[in-house]
C-alpha positions as CSV (number, residue, x, y, z in Angstrom):
1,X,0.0,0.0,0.0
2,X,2.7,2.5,0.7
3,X,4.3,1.8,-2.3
4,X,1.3,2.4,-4.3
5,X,0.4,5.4,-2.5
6,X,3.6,6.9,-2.3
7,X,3.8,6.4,-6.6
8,X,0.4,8.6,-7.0
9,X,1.6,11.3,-4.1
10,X,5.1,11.7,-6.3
11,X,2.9,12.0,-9.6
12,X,0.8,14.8,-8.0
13,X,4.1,16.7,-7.2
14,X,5.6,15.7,-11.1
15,X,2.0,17.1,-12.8
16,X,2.2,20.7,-10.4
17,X,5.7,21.6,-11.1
18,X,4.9,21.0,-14.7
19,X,2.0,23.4,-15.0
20,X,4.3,25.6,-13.3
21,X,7.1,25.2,-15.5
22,X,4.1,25.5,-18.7
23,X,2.4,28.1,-17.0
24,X,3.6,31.1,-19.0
25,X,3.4,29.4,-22.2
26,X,-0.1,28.2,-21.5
27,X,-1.4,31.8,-21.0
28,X,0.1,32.4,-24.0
29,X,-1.8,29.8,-26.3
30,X,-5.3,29.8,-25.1
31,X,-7.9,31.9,-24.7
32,X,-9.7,33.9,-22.8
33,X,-7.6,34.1,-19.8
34,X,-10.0,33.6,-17.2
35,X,-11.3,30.4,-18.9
36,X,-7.3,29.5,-18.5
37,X,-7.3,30.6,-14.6
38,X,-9.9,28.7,-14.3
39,X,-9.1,25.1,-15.6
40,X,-5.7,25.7,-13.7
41,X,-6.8,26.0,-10.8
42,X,-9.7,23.6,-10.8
43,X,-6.4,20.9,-12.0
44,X,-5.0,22.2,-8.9
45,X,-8.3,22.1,-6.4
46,X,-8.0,17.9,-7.7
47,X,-4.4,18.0,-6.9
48,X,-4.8,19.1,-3.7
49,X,-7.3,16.6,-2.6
50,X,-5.6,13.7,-3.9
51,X,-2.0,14.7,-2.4
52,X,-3.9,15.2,1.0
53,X,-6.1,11.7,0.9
54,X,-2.1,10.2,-0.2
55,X,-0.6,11.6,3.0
56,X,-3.4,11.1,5.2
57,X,-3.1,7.2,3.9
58,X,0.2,7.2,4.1
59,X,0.6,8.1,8.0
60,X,-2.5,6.0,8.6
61,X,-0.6,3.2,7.1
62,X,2.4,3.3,9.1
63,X,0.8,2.6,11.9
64,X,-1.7,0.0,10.5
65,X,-0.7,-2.1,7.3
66,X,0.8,-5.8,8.6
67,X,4.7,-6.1,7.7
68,X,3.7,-10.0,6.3
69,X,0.8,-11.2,5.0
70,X,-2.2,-9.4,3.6
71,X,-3.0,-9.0,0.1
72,X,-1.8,-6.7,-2.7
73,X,-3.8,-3.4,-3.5
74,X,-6.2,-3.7,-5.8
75,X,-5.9,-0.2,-7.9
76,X,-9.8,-0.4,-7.2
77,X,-9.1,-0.5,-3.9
78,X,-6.7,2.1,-3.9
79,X,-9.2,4.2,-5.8
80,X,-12.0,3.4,-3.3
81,X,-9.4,4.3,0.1
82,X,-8.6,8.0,-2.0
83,X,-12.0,8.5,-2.2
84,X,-12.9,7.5,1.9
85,X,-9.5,9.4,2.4
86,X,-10.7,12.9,0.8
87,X,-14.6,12.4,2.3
88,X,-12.9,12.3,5.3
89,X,-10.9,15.3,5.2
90,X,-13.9,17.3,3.8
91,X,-16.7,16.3,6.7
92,X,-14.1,17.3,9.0
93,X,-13.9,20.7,7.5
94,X,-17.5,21.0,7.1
95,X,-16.6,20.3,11.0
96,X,-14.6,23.0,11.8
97,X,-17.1,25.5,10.0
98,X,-19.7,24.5,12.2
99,X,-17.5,24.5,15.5
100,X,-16.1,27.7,14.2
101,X,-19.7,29.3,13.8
102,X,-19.1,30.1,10.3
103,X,-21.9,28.3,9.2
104,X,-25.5,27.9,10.0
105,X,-25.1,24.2,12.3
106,X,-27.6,22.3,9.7
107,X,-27.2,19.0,8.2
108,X,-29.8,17.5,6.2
109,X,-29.3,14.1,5.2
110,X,-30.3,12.0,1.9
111,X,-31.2,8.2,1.6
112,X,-28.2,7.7,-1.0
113,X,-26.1,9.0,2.4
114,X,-24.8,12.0,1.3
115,X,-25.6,15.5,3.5
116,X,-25.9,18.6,2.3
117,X,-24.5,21.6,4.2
118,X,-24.8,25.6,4.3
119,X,-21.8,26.6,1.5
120,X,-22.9,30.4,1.9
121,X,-19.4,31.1,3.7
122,X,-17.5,28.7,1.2
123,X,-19.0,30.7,-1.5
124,X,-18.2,34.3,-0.7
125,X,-15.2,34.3,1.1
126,X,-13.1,30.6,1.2
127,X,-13.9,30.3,-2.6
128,X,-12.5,33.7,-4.0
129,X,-10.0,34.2,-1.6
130,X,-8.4,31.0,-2.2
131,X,-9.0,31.9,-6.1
132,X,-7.0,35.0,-5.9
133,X,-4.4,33.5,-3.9
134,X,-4.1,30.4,-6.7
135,X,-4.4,33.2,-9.3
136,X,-1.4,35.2,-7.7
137,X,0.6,32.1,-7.5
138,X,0.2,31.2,-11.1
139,X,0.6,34.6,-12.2
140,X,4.2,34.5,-10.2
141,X,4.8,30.7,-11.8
142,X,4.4,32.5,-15.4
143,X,6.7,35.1,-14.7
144,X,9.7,32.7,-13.7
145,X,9.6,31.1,-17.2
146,X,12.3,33.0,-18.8
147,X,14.3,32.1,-15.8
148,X,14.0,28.1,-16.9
149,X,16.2,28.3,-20.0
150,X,18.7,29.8,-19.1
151,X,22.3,28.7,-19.4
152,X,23.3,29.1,-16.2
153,X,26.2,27.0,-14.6
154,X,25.2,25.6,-11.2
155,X,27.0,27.5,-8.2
156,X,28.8,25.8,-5.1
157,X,26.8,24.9,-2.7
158,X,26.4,27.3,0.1
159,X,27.0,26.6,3.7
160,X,24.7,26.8,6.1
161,X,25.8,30.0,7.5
162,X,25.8,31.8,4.6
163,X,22.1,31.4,4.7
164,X,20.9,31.5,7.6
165,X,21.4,33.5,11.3
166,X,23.6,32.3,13.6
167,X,20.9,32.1,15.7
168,X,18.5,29.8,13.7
169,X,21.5,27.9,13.4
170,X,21.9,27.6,17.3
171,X,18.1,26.7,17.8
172,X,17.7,24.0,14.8
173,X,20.5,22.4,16.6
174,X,19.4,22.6,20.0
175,X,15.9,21.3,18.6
176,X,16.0,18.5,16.6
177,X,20.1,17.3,17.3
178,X,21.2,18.3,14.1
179,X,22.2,21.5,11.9
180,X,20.9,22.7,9.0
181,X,24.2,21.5,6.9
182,X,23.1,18.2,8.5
183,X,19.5,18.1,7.6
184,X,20.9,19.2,3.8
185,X,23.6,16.3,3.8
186,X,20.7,13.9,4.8
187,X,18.4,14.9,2.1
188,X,21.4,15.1,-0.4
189,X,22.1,11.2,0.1
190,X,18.7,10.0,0.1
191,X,17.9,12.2,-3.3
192,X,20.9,10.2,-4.3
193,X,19.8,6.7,-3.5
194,X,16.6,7.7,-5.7
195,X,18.6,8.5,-8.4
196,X,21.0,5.2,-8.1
197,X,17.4,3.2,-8.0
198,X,15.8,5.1,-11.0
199,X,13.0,5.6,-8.9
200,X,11.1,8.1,-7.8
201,X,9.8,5.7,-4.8
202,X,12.7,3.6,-2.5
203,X,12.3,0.9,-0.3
204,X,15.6,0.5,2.1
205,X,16.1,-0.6,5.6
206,X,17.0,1.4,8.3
207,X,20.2,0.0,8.6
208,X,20.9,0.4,5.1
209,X,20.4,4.5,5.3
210,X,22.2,5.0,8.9
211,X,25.6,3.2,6.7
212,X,24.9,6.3,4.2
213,X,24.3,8.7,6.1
214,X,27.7,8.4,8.1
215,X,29.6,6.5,5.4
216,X,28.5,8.9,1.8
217,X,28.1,11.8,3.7
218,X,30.3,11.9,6.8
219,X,27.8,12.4,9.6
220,X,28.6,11.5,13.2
221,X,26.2,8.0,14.5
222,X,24.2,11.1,16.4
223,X,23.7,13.2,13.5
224,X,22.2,10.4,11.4
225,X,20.1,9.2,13.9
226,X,18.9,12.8,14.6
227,X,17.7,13.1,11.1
228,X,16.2,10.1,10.9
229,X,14.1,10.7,13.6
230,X,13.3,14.4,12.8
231,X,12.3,13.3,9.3
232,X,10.8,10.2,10.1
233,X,7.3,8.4,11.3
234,X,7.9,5.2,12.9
235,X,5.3,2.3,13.8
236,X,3.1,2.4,16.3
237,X,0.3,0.0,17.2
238,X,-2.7,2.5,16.5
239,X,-2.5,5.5,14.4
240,X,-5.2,7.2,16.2
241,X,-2.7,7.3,19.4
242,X,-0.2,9.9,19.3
243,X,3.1,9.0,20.5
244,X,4.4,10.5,23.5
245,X,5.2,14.4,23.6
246,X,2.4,14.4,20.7
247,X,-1.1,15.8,20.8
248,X,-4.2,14.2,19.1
249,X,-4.4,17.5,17.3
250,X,-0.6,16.4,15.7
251,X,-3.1,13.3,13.9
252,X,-5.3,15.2,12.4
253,X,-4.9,15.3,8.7
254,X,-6.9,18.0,7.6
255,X,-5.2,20.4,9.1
256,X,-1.9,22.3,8.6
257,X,1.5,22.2,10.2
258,X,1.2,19.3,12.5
259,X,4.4,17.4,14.0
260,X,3.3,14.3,12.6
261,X,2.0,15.3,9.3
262,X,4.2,13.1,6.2
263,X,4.7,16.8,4.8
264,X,7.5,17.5,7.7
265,X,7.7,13.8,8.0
266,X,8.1,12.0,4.4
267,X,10.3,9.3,5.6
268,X,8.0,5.9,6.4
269,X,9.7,3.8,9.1
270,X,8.6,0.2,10.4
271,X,10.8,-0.2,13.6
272,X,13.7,0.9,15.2
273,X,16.3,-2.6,14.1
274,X,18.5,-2.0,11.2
275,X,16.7,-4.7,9.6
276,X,12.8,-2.8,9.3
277,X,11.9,-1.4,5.9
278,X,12.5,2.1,5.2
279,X,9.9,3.8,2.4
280,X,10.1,7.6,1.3
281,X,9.3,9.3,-1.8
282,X,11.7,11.7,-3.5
283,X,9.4,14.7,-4.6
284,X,7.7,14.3,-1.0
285,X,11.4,14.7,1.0
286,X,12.5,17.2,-1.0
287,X,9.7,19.3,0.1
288,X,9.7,18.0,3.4
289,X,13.2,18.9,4.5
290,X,13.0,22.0,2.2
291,X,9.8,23.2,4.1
292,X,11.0,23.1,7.4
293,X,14.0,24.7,7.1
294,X,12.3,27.7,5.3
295,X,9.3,27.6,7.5
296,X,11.2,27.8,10.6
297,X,13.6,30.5,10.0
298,X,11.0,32.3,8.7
299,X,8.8,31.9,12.2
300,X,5.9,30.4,10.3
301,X,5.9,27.9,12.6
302,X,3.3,27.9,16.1
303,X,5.7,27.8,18.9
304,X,3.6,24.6,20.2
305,X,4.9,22.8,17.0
306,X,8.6,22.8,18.8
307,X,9.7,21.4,22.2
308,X,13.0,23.4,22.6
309,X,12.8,27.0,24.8
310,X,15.4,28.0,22.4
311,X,13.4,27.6,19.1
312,X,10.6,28.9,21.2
313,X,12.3,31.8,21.9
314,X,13.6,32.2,18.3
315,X,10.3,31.9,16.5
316,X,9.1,34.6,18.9
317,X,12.4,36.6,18.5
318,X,12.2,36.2,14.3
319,X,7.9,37.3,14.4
320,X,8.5,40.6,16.4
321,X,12.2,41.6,14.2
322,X,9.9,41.1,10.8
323,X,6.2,42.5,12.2
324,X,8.6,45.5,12.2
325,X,10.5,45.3,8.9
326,X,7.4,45.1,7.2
327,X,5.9,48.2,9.0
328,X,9.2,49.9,7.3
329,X,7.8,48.0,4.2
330,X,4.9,49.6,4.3
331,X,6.6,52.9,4.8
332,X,8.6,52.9,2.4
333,X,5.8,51.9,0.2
334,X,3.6,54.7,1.2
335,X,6.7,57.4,0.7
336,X,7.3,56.5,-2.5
337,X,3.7,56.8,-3.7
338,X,3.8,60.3,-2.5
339,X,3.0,60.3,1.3
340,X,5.5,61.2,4.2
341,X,5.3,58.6,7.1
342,X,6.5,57.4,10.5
343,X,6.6,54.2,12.2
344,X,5.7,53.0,15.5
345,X,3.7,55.8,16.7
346,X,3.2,56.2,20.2
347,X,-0.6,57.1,21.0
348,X,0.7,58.8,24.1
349,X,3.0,60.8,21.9
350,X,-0.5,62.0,20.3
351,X,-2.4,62.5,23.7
352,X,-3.4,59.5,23.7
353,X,-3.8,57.1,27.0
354,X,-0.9,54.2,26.9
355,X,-3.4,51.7,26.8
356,X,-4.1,52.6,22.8
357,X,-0.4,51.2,22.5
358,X,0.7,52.4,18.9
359,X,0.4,53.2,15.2
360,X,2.5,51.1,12.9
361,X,2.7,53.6,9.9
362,X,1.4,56.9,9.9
363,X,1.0,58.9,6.8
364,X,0.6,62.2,5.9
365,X,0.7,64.4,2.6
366,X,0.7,67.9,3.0
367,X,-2.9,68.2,1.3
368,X,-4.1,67.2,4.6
369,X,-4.8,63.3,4.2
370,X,-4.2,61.1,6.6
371,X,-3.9,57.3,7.2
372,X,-3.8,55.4,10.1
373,X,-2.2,52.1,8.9
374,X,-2.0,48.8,11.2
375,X,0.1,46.2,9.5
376,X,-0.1,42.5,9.7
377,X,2.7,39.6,9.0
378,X,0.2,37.1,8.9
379,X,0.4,33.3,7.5
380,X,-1.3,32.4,4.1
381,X,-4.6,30.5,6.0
382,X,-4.6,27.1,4.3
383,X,-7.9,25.0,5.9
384,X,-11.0,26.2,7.0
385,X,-10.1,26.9,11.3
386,X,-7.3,28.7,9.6
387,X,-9.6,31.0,8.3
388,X,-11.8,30.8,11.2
389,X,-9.3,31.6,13.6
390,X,-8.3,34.8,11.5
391,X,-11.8,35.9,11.0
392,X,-11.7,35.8,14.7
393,X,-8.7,37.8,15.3
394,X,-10.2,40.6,13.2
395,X,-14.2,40.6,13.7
396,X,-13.8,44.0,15.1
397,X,-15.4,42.6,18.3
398,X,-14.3,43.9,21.8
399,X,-10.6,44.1,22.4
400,X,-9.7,41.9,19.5
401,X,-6.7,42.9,16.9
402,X,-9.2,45.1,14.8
403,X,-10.6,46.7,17.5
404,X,-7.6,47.8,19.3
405,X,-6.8,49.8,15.7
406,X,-9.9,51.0,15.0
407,X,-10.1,52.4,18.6
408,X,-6.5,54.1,17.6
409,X,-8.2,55.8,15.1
410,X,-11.3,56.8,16.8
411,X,-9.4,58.4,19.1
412,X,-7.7,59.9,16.5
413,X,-10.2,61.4,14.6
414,X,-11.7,62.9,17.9
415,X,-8.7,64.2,18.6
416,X,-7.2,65.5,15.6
417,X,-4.8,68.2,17.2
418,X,-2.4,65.5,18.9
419,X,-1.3,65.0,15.1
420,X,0.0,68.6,14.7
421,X,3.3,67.8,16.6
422,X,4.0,65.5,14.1
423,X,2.6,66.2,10.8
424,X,2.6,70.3,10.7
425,X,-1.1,70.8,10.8
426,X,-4.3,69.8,12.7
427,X,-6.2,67.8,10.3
428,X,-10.2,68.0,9.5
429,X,-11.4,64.6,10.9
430,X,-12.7,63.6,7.6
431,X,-9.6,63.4,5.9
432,X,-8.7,60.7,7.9
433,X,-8.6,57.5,6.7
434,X,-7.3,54.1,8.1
435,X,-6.3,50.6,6.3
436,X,-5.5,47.3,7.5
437,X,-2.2,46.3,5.1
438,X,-1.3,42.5,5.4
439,X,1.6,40.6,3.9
440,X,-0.7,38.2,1.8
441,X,-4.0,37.5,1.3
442,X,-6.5,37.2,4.3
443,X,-9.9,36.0,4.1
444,X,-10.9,39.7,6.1
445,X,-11.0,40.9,2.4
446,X,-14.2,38.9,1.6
447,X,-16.3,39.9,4.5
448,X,-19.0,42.0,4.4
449,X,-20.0,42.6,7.9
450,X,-16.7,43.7,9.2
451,X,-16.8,47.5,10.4
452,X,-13.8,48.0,8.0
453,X,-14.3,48.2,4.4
454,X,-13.2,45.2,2.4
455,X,-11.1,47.2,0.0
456,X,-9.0,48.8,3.0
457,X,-7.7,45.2,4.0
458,X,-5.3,43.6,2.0
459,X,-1.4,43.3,0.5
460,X,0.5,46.3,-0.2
461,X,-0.2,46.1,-4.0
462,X,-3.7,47.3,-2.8
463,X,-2.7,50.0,-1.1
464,X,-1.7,53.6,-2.6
């Protein structure tokens, strides 16, 4: 089953890179271009559900499949267990909307067994935010295609610390036992075996990979073992019982950035004896490795999902050092379409009491406009309690992240003199504006009911 599983998870990865690599050239032969958005991203709506019924398979099997005996898949039967996967993963969403109170808590059921469900919020906001995110990313997928013909030598290799902060570096280490050269050595080797194999799937034994891990690549017994067990999901006797130092919420597989997910995890162990098979899938590791690395030195990573106080303390260090570079982004952005601006504005500097905290980016033009700006490094939300749980953050309800700025700028606007010490004049209250300016999209910009308008919300590219 793994084997079979693993083959249609790596052809999901082959058919995505290639309509990225084709996306440009696509554009270019058919017509109109919105019929072309729109066939891509329903091939990538499929995509998506298959590669998440694969992994959710694929960690259930792990745990359950027999070593000996059994049968052989059927590709029926590997058809029907998709299928069960992705209906799985989709009533649990319809879950979280209900639990979440974006939807009306209704079911009605049919005699065939199907339910039907409110889709009002699916239609308005998950659908065409998720569209312009998909339409963004394809757009950016286009533009990259000059970049694939080049004829470019490939550079050395960079070390580890030429990429990343001492600091990551200290914390990855502390974390998971290994550094980042180390996690890239690992992945190296095993990319290799695929290559030595011809195949895109391998079957090996544990034994077999600790021998190249130390003897191809030069890693100490400990390092090897570290990655292993950082990259890995080993047997257990139940996959519905986390291991220990695991939560329940680790298993479930329709949500994002869980510690046993086969996205951060894409190497399938049976045991701990050199002897016990060893299954991974070469697309799937790449990505794997590759996405922790990034996603951790970029903090987009819950502190929950690490055990270390010092990754802890980095992921909170790395949020608060780039919530501010991007309120300079936005600065800077502002200035040069025409507006002067300062950062990190003190209310009490304004008058204001201490408990209004502060203005991320204020900007001024000596017309007499105004703006109020709160900005927002926020993750792209991926499921639906993603999107819940940002919806939340920002209803605008008492004391929550939208309040807190729009009672900034109520104050504000009440209070118009405490803006002459800065700007030069005492502005007419009407001239004052306000925007909520985010680092992606954020499913705030589909909502109707907020007491923000939809078209102050969003990326920089929105803003002027």
């Amino acid at each position: 089953m793994i084997r079979e599983v693993l083959g249609v998870h790596e052809a999901v990865i082959q058919d995505r890179d290639h309509w990225r690599r084709t996306a440009q050239a696509v554009l270019a032969l058919y017509a109109p271009e919105e019929d072309v958005f729109a066939v891509a991203q329903k091939r990538e709506s499929d995509r998506t559900n298959v590669s998440l019924a694969a992994r959710t398979i694929l960690e259930m099997a792990i745990c359950e499949c027999p070593e000996v005996g059994g049968r052989q898949l059927s590709r029926w039967e590997l058809d029907e267990l998709l299928a069960k996967a992705a209906l799985l993963v989709e009533v649990a969403t319809d879950s979280d909307a209900v639990n979440s109170d974006l939807i009306e808590p209704r079911i009605d059921l049919h005699p065939n067994g199907e339910y039907t469900i409110d889709r009002g919020f699916h239609n308005t906001v998950i659908k065409p935010f998720l569209t312009a995110y998909f339409r963004e990313e394809f757009e950016a997928a286009a533009g990259e295609y000059s970049k694939l013909y080049r004829n470019e030598r490939p550079g050395e290799r960079k070390s580890a610390d030429e990429v990343f902060s001492a600091d990551f570096i200290r914390a990855f280490r502390t974390e998971f036992g290994l550094t980042p050269d180390e996690a890239v050595d690992g992945l190296a080797e095993l990319m290799d075996l695929a290559v030595e194999r011809d195949s895109v799937v391998v079957e090996t034994t544990l034994g077999a990979l600790k021998k190249r891990l130390t003897k191809a690549r030069g890693l100490s017994l400990d390092a090897s073992k570290a990655f292993i067990r950082t990259f890995s999901i080993f047997h257990r006797p139940a996959w519905d019982k986390p291991p220990s130092g695991f939560r329940k919420q680790d298993l479930y597989p329709w949500r994002f950035r869980r510690r046993l997910s086969a996205t951060f995890r894409p190497i399938l162990v049976f045991g701990e004896q050199d002897d016990d098979k060893v299954f991974f899938g070469a697309g799937l590791l790449w990505l794997g490795v590759g996405y922790l690395l990034e996603r951790a030195e970029k903090g987009h990573l819950p502190k929950e999902f690490f055990t270390s106080q010092e990754m802890k303390q980095y992921i909170g260090r790395v949020n608060s050092e780039r919530g501010h570079a991007f309120a300079w982004l936005v600065a800077d952005h502002f200035r040069e379409n025409g507006w002067q601006t300062r950062t990190n504005v003190q209310m009490t500097e304004l008058g204001g009491p201490a408990e209004l905290g502060d203005v991320d980016v204020l900007a001024w033009r000596p017309s007499g406009e105004i703006q109020i700006i709160e900005c927002k490094r926020l993750q792209l939300a991926r499921t639906v309690a993603e999107v819940a749980e940002i919806c939340r953050r920002f209803r605008g309800e008492a004391k929550d992240e939208l309040d807190r700025h729009l009672r900034r700028v109520n104050w504000i606007k009440a209070n118009p003199a405490g803006l002459h010490g800065i700007v030069g004049f005492v502005p007419d209250p009407t001239c004052i504006d306000d925007r909520l300016v985010t680092n992606t999209h954020v499913p705030m910009m589909y909502l109707t009911s907020l007491p923000l308008e939809a078209d102050k919300i969003g990326p920089l590219k929105y803003s002027k």
